[in-house]
C-alpha positions in Angstrom: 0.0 0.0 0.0 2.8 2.3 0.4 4.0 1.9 -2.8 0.9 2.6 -4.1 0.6 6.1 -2.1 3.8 7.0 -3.2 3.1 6.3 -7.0 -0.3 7.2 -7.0 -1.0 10.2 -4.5 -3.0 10.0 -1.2 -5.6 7.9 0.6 -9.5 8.9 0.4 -12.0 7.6 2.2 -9.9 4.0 3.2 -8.8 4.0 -0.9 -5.9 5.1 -1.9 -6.8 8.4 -4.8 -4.3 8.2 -7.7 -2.7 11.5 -9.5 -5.1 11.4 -12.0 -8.1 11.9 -9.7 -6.0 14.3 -7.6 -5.6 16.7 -10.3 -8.8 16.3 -11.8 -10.2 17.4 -8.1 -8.1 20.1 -8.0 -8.3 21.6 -11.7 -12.5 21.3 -10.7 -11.8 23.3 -7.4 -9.7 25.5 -9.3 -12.3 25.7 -11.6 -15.3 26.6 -9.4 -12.9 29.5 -7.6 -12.4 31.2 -11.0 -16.4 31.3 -11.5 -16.9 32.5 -8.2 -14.0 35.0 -8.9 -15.7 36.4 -12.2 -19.0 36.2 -10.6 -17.5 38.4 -7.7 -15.6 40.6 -9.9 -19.1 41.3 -12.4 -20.8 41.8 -9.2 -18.7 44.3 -8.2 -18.2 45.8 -11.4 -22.3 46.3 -11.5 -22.0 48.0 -7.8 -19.8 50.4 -8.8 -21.9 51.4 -11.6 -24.5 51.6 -9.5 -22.5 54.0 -7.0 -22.2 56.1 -10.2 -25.6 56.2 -10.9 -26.5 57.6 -7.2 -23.6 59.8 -7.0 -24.9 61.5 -10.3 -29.0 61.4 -8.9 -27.6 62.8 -5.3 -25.5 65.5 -7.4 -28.4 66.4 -9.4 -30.8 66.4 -6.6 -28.3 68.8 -5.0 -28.4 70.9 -8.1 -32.0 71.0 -7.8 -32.5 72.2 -4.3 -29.7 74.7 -4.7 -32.0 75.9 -7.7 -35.1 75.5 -5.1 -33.5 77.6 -2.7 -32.7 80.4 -5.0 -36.2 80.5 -6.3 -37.4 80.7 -2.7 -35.5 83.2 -1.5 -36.3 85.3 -4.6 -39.9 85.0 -4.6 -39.5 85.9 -0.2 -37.5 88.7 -1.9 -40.1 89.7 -3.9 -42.8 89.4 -1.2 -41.1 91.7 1.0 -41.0 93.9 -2.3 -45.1 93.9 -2.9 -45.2 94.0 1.6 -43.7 97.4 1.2 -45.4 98.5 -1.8 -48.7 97.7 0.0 -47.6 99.9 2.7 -46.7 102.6 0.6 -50.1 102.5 -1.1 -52.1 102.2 1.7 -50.4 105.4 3.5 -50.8 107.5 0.1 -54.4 106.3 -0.3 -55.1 107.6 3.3 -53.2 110.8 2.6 -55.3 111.2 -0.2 -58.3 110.9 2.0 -57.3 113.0 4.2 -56.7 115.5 1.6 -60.1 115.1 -0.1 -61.7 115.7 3.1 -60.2 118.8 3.9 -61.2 120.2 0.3 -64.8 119.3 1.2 -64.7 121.5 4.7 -64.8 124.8 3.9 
């Protein structure tokens, strides 16, 4: 039996595995690693694409409330802009008021 072992490779199992089968089991191993390996590697080729993807929504989404946020504070701009031309009405249409009543009194 030893001289089987050492021409023919190791014992499996009670049996005694010859070089043949050794390699075989090995090359299949080695085999299944490199599938898992490309498997990994498109895997991680699709994530990174997809970090792409949300980096470019998130910097566009960013673009958009940075436009947001100039609209807004325009249009509060603005508002403050009508607030005082409100006010500047109103005090005019009072003086005018006041005005027309003291043409009516003699």
């Amino acid at each position: 039996e030893r001289e089987r072992e050492r021409r023919g490779g190791m014992k499996k199992g009670g049996g005694v595995m010859r070089v043949d089968e050794v390699r075989n089991s090995f090359n299949s191993v080695l085999s299944r690693i490199h599938q898992i390996e490309e498997r990994y590697d498109a895997r991680q080729s699709e994530l990174r694409r997809k970090a792409m993807e949300v980096e470019a929504v998130q910097s566009s989404t960013a673009d958009v409330m940075e436009v947001k946020r100039r609209y807004e504070s325009e249009i509060d701009r603005q508002r403050q802009q009508i607030e005082g031309f409100r006010s500047t009405l109103d005090h005019l249409v009072s003086h005018l008021q006041a005005m027309k009543k003291a043409k009516k009194k003699p």
